[in-house]
PDB file with one MODEL, atoms N, CA, C and O in Angstrom:
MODEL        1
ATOM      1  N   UNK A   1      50.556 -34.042  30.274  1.00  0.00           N
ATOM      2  CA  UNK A   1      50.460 -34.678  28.979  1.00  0.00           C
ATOM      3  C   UNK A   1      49.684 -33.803  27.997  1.00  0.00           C
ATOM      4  O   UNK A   1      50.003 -33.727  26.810  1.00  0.00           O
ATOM      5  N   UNK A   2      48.604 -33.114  28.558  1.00  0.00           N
ATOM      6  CA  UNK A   2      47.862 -32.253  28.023  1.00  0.00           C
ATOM      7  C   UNK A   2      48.367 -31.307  27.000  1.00  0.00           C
ATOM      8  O   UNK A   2      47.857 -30.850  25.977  1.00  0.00           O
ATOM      9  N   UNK A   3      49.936 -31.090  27.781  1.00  0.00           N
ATOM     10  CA  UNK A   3      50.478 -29.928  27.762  1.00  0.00           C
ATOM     11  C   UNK A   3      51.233 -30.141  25.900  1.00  0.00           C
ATOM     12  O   UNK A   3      51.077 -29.352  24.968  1.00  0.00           O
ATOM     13  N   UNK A   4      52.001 -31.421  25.888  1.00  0.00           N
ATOM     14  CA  UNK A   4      52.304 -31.947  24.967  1.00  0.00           C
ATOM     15  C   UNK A   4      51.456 -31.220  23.284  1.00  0.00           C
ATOM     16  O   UNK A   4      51.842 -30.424  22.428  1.00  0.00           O
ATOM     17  N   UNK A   5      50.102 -32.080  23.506  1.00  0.00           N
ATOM     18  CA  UNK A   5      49.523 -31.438  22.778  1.00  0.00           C
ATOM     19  C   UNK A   5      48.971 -29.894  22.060  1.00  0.00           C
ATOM     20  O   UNK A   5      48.974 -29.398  20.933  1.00  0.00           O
ATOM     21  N   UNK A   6      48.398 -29.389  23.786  1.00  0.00           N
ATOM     22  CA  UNK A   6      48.016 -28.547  23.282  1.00  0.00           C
ATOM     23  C   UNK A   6      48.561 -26.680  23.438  1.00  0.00           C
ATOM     24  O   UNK A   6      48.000 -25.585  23.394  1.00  0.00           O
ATOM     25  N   UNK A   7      49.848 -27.164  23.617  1.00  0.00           N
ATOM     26  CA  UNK A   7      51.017 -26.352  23.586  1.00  0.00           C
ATOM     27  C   UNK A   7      52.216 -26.579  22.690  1.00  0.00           C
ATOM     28  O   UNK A   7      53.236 -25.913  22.869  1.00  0.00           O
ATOM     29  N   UNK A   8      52.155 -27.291  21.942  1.00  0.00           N
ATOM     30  CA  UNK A   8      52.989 -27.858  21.590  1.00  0.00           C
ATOM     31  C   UNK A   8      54.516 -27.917  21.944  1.00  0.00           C
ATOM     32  O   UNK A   8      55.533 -27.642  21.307  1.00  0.00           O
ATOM     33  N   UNK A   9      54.307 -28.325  23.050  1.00  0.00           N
ATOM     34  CA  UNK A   9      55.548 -29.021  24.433  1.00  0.00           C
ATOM     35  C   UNK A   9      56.090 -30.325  23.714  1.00  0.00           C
ATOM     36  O   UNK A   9      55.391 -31.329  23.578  1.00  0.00           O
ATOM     37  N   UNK A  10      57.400 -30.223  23.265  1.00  0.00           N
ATOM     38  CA  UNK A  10      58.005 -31.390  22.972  1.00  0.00           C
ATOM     39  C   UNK A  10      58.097 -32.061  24.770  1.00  0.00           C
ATOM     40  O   UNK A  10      58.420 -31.602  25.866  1.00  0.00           O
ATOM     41  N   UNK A  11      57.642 -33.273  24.269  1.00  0.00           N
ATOM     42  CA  UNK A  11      58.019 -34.392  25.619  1.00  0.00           C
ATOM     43  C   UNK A  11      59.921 -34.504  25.648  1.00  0.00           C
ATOM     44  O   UNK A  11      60.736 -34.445  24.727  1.00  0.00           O
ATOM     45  N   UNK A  12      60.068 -34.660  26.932  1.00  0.00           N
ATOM     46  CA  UNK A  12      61.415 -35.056  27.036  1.00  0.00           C
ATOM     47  C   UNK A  12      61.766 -37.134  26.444  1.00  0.00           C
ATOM     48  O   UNK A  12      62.769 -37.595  25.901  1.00  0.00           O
ATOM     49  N   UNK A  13      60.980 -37.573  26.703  1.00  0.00           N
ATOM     50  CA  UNK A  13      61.148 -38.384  26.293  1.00  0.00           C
ATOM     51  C   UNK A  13      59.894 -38.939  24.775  1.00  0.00           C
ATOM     52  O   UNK A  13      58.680 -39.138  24.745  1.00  0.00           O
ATOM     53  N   UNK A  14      61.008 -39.015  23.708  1.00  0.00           N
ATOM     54  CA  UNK A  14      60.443 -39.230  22.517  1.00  0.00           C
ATOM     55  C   UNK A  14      60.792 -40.543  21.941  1.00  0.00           C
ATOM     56  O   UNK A  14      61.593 -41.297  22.492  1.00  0.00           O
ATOM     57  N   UNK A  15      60.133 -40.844  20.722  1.00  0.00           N
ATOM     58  CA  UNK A  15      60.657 -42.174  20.284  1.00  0.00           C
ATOM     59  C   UNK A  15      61.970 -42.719  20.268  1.00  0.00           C
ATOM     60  O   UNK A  15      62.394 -43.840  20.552  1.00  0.00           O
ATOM     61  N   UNK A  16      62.667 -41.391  19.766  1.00  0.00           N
ATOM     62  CA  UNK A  16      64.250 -41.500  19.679  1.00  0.00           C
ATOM     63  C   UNK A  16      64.795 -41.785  21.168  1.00  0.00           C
ATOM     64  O   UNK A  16      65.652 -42.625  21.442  1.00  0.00           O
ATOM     65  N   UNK A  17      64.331 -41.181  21.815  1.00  0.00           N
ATOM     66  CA  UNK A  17      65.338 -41.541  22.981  1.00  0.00           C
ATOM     67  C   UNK A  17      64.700 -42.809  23.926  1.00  0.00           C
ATOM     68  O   UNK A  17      65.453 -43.520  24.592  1.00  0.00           O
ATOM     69  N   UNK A  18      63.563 -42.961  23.910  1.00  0.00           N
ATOM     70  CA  UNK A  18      63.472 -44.445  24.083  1.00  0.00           C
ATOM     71  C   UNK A  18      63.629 -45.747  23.408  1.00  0.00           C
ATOM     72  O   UNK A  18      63.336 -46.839  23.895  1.00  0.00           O
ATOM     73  N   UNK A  19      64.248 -45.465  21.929  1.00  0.00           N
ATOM     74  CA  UNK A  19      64.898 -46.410  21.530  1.00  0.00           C
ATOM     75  C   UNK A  19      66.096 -46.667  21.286  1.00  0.00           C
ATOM     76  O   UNK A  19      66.548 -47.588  20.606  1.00  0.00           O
ATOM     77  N   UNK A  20      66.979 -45.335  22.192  1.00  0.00           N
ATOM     78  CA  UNK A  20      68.664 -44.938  22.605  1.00  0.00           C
ATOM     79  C   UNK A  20      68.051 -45.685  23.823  1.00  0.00           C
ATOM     80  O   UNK A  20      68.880 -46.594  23.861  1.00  0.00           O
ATOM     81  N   UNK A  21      67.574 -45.839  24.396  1.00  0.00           N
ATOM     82  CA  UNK A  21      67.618 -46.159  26.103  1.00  0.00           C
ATOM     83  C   UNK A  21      67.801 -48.238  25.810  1.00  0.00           C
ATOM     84  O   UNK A  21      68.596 -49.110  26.161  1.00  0.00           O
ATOM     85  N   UNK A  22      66.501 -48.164  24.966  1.00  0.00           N
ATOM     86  CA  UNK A  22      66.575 -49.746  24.812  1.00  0.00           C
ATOM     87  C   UNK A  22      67.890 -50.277  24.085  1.00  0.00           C
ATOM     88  O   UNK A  22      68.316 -51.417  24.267  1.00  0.00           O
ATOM     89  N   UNK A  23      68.515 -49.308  23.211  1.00  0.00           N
ATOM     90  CA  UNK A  23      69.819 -49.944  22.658  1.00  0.00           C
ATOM     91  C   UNK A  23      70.727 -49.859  23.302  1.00  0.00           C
ATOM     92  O   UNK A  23      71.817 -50.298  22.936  1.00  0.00           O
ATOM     93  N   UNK A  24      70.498 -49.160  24.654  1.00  0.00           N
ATOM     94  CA  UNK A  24      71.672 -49.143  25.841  1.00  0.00           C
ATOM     95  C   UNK A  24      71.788 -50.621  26.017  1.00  0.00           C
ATOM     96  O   UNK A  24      72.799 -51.203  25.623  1.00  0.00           O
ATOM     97  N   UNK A  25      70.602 -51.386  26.708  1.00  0.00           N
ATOM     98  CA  UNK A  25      70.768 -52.215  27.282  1.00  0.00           C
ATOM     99  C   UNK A  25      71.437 -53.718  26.120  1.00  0.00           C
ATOM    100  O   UNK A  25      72.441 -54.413  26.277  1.00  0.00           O
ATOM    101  N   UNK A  26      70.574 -53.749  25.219  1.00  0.00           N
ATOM    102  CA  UNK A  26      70.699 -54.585  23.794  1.00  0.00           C
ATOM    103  C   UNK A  26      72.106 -54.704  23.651  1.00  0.00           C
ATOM    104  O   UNK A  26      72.649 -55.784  23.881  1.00  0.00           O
ATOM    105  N   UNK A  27      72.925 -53.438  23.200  1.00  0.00           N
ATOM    106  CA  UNK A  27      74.428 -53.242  22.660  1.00  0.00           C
ATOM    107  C   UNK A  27      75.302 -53.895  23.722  1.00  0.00           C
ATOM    108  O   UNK A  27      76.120 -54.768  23.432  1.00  0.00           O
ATOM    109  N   UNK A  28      75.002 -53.206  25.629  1.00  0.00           N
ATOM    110  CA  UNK A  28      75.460 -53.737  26.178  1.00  0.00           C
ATOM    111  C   UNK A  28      75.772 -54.810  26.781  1.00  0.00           C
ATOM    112  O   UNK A  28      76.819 -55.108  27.356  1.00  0.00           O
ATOM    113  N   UNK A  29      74.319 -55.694  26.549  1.00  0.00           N
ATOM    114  CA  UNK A  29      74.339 -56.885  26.369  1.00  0.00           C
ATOM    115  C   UNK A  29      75.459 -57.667  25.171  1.00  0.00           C
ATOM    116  O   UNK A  29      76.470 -58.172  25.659  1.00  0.00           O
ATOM    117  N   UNK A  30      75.320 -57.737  24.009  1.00  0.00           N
ATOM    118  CA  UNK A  30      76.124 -57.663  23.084  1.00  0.00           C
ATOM    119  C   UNK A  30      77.586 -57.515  22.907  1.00  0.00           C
ATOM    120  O   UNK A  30      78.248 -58.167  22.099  1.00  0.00           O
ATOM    121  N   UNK A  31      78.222 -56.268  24.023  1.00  0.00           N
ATOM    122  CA  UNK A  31      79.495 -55.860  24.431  1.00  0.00           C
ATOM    123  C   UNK A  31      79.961 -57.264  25.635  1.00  0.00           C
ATOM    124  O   UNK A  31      81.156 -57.558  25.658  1.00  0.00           O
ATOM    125  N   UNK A  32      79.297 -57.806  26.275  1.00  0.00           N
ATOM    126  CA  UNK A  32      79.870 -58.703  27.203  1.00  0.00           C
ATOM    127  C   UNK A  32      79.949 -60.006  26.046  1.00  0.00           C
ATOM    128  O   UNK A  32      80.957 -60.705  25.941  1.00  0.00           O
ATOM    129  N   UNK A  33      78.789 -60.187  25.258  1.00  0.00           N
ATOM    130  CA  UNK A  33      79.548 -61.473  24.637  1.00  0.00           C
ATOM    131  C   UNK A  33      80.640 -61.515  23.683  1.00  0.00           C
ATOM    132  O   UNK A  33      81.080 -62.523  23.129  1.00  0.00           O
ATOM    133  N   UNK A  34      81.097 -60.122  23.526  1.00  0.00           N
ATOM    134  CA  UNK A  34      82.407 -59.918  22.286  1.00  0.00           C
ATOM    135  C   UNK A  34      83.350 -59.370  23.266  1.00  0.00           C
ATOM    136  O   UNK A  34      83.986 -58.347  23.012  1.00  0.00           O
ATOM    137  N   UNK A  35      83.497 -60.150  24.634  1.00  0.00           N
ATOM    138  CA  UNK A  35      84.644 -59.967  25.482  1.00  0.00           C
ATOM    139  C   UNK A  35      84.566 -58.056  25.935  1.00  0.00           C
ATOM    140  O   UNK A  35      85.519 -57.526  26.506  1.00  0.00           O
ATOM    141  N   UNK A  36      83.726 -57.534  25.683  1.00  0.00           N
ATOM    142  CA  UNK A  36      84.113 -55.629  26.441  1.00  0.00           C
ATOM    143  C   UNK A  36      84.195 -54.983  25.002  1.00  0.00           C
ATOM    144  O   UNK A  36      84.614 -53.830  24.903  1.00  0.00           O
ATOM    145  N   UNK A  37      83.780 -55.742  23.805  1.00  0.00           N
ATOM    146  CA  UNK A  37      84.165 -54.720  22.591  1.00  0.00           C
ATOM    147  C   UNK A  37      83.254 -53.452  22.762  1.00  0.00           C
ATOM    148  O   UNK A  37      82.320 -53.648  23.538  1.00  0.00           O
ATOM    149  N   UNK A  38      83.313 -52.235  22.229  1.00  0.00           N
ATOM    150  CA  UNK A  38      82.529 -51.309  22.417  1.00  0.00           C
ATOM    151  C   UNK A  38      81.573 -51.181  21.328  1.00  0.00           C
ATOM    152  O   UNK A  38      81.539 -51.977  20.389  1.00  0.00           O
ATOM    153  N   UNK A  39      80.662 -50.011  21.471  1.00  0.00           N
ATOM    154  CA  UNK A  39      79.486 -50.423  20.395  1.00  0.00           C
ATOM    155  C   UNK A  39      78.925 -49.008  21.067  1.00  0.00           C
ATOM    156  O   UNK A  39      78.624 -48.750  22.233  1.00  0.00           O
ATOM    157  N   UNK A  40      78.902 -48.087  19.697  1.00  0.00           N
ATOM    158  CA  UNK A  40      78.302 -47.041  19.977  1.00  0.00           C
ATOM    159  C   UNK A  40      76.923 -46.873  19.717  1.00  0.00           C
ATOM    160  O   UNK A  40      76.220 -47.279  18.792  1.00  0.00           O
ATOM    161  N   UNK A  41      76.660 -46.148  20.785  1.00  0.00           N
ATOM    162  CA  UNK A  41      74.531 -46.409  21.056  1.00  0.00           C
ATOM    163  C   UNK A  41      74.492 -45.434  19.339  1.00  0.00           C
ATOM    164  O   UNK A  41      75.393 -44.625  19.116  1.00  0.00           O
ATOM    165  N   UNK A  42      73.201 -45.703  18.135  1.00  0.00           N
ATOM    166  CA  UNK A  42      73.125 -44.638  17.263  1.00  0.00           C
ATOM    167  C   UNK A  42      72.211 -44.512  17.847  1.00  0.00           C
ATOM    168  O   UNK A  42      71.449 -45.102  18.612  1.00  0.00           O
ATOM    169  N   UNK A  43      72.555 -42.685  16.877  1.00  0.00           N
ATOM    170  CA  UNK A  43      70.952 -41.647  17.157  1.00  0.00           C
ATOM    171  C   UNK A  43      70.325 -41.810  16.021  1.00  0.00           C
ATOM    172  O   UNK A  43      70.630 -41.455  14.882  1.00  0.00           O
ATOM    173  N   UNK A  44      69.030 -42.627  16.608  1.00  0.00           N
ATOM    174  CA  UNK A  44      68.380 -42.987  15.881  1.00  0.00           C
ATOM    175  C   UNK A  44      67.283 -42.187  14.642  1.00  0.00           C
ATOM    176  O   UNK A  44      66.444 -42.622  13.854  1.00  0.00           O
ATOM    177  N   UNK A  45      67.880 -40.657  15.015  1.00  0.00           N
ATOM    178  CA  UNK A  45      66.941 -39.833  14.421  1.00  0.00           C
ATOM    179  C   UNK A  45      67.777 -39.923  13.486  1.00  0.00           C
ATOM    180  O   UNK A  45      67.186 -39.244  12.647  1.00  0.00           O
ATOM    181  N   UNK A  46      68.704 -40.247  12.998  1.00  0.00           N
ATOM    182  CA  UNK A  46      69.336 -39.967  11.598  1.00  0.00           C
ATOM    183  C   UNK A  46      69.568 -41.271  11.270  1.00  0.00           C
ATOM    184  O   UNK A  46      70.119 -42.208  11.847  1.00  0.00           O
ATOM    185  N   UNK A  47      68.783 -41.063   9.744  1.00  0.00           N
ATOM    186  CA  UNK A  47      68.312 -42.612   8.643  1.00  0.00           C
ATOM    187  C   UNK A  47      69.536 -43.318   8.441  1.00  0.00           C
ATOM    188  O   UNK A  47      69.258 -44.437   8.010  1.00  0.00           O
ATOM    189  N   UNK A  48      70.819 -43.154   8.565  1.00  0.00           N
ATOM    190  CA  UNK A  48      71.892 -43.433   8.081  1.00  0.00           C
ATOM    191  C   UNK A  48      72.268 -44.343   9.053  1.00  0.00           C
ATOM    192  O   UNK A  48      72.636 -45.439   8.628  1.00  0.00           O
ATOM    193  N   UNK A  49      72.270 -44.123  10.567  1.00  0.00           N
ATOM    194  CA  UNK A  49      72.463 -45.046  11.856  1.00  0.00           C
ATOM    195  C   UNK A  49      71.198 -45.872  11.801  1.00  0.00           C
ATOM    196  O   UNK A  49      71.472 -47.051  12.025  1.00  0.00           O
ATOM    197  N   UNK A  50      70.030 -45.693  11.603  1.00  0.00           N
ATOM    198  CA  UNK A  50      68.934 -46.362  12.174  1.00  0.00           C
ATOM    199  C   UNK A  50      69.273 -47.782  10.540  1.00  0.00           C
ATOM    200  O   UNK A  50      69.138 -48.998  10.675  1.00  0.00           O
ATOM    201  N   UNK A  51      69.654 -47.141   9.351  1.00  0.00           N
ATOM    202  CA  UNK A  51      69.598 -48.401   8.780  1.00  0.00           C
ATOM    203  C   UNK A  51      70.043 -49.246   8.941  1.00  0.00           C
ATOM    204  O   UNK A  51      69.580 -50.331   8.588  1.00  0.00           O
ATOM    205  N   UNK A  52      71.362 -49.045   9.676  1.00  0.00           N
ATOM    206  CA  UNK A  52      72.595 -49.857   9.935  1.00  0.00           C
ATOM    207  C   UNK A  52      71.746 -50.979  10.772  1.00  0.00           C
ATOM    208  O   UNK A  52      72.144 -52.123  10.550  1.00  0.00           O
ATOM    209  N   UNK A  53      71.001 -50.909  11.399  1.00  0.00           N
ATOM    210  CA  UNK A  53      69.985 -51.866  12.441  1.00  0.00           C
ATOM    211  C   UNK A  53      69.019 -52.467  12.196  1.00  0.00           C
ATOM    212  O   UNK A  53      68.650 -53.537  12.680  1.00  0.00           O
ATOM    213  N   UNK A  54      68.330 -51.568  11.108  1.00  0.00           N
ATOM    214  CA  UNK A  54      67.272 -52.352  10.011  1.00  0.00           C
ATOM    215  C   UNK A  54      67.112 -53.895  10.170  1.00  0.00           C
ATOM    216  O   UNK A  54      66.065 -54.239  10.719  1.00  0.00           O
ATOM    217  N   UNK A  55      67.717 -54.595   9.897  1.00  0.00           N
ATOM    218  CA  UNK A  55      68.033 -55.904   9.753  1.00  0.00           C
ATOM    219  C   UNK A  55      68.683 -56.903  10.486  1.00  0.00           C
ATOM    220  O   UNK A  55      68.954 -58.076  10.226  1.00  0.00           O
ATOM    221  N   UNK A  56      68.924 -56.001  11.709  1.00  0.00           N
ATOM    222  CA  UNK A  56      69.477 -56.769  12.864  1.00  0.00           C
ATOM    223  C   UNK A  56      68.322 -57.794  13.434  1.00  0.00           C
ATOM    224  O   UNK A  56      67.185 -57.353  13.602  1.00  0.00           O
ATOM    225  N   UNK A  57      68.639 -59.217  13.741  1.00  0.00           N
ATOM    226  CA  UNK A  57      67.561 -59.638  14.129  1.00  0.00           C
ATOM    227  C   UNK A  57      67.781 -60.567  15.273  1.00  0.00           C
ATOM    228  O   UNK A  57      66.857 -61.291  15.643  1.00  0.00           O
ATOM    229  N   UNK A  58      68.933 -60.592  15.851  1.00  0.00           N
ATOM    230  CA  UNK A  58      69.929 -61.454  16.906  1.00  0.00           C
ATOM    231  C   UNK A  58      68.886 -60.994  17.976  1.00  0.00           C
ATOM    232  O   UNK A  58      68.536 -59.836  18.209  1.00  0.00           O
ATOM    233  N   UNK A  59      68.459 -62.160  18.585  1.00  0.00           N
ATOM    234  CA  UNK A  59      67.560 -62.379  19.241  1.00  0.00           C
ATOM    235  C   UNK A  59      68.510 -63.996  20.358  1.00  0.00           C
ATOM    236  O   UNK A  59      69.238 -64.863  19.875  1.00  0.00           O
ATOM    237  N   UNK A  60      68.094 -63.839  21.845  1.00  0.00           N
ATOM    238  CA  UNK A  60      68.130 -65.330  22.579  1.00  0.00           C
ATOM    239  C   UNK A  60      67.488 -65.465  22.850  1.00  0.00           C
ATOM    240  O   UNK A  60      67.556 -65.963  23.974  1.00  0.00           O
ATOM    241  N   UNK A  61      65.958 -65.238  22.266  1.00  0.00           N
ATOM    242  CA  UNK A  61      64.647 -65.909  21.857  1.00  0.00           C
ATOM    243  C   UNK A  61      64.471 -67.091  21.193  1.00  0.00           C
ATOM    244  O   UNK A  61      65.008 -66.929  20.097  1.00  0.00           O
ATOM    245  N   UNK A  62      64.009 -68.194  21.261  1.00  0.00           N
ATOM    246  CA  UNK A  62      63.503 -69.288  20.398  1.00  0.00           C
ATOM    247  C   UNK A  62      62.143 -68.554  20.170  1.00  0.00           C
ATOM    248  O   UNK A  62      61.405 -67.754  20.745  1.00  0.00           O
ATOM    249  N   UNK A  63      62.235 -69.382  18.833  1.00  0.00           N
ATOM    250  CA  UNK A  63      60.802 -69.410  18.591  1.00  0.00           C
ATOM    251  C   UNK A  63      59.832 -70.542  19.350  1.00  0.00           C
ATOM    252  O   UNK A  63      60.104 -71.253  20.317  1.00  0.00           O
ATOM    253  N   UNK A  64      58.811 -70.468  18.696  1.00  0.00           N
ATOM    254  CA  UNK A  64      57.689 -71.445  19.358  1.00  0.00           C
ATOM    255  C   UNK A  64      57.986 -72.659  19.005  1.00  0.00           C
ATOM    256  O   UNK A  64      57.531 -73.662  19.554  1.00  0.00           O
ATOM    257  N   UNK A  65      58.641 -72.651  18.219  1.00  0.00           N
ATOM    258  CA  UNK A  65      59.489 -74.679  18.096  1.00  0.00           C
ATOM    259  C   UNK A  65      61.099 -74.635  18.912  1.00  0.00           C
ATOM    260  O   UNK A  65      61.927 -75.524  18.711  1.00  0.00           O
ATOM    261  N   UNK A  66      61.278 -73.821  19.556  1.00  0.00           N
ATOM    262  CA  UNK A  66      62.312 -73.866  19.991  1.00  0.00           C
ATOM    263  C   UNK A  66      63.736 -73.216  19.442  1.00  0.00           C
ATOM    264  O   UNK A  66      64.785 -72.919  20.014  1.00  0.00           O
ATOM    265  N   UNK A  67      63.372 -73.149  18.327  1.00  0.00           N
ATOM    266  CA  UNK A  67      64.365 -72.863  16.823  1.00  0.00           C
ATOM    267  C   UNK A  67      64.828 -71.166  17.220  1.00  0.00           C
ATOM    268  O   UNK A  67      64.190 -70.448  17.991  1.00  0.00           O
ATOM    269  N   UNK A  68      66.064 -70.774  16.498  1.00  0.00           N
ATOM    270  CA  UNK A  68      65.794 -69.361  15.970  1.00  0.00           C
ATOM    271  C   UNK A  68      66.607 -68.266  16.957  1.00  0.00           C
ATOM    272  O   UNK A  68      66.743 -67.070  16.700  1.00  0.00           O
ATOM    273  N   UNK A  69      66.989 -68.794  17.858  1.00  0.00           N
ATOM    274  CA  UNK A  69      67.596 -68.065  18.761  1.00  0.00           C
ATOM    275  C   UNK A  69      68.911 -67.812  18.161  1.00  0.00           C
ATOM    276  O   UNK A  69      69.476 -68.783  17.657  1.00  0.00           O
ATOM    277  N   UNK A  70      69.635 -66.385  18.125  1.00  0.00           N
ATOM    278  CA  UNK A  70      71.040 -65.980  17.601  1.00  0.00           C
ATOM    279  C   UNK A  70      71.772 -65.959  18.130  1.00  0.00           C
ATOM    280  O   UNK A  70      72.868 -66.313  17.696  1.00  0.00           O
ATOM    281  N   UNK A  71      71.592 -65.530  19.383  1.00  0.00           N
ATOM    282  CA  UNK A  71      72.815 -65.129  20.709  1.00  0.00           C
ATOM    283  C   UNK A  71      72.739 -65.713  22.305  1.00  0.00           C
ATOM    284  O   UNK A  71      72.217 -65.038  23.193  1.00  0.00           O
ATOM    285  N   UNK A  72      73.208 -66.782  22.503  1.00  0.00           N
ATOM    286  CA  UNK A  72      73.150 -67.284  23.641  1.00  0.00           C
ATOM    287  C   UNK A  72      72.458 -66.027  24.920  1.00  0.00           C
ATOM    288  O   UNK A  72      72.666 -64.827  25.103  1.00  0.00           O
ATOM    289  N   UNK A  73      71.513 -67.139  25.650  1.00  0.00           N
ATOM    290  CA  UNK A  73      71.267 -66.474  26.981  1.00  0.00           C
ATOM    291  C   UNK A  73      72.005 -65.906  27.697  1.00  0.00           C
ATOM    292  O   UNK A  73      73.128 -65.594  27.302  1.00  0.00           O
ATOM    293  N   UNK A  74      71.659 -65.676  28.693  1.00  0.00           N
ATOM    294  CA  UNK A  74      72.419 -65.043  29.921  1.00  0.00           C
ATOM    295  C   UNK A  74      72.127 -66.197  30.801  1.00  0.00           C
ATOM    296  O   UNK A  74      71.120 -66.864  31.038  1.00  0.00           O
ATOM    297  N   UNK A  75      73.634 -66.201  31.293  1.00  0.00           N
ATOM    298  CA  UNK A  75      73.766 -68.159  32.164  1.00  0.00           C
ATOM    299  C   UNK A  75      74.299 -67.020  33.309  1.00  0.00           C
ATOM    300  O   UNK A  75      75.425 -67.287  33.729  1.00  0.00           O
ATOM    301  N   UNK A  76      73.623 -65.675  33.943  1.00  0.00           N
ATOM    302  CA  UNK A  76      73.346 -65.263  35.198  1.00  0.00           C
ATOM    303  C   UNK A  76      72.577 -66.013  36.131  1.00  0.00           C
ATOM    304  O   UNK A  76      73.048 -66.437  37.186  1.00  0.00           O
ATOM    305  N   UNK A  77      71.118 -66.225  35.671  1.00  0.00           N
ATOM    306  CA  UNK A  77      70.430 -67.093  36.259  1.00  0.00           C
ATOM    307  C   UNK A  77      70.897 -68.305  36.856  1.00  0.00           C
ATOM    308  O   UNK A  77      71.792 -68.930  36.288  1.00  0.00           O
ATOM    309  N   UNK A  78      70.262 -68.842  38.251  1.00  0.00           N
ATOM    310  CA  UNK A  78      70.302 -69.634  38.932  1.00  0.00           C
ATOM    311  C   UNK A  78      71.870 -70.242  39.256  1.00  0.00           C
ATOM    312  O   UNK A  78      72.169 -71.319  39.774  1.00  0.00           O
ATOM    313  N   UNK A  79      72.483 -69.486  38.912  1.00  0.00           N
ATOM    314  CA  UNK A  79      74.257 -69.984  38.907  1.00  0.00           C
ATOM    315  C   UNK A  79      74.488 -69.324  39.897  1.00  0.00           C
ATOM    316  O   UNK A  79      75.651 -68.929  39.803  1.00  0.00           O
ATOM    317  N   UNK A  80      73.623 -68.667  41.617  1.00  0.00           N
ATOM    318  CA  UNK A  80      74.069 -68.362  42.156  1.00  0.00           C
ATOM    319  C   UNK A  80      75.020 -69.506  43.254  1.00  0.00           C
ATOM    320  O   UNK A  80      75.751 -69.051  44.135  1.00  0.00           O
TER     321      UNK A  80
ENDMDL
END
């Protein structure tokens, strides 16, 4: 880690690609509820893809009243 700094060693893993990794899972999530549609991961280092997401806020989170959730759960659970 040291090295990072005081070499200036780019890390293999940077913001950008840990937030390509998390939109793996997100999009692909996303791709099963639009039947297999596809959905290309952006690189998030360029402002033009990352805005497109800006404002995405689809969440199957409730809030703390229960409210607010965009995109149905995953009905994986306990349906074994």
């Amino acid at each position: 880690m040291i090295d990072y700094f005081a070499h200036g060693v780019t890390p293999f893993f940077d913001v950008y690609k840990g937030v390509a990794m998390s939109a793996t899972a997100i999009l692909g999530w996303r791709s099963c509820l639009n039947h297999g549609e596809n959905f290309r991961i952006p690189d998030f280092s360029v402002e033009e893809e990352r805005a497109a997401y800006e404002n995405d806020d689809l969440t199957p989170f409730p809030d703390e009243n229960g409210e607010g959730a965009t995109l149905p759960p995953s009905t994986m659970y306990g349906k074994y």
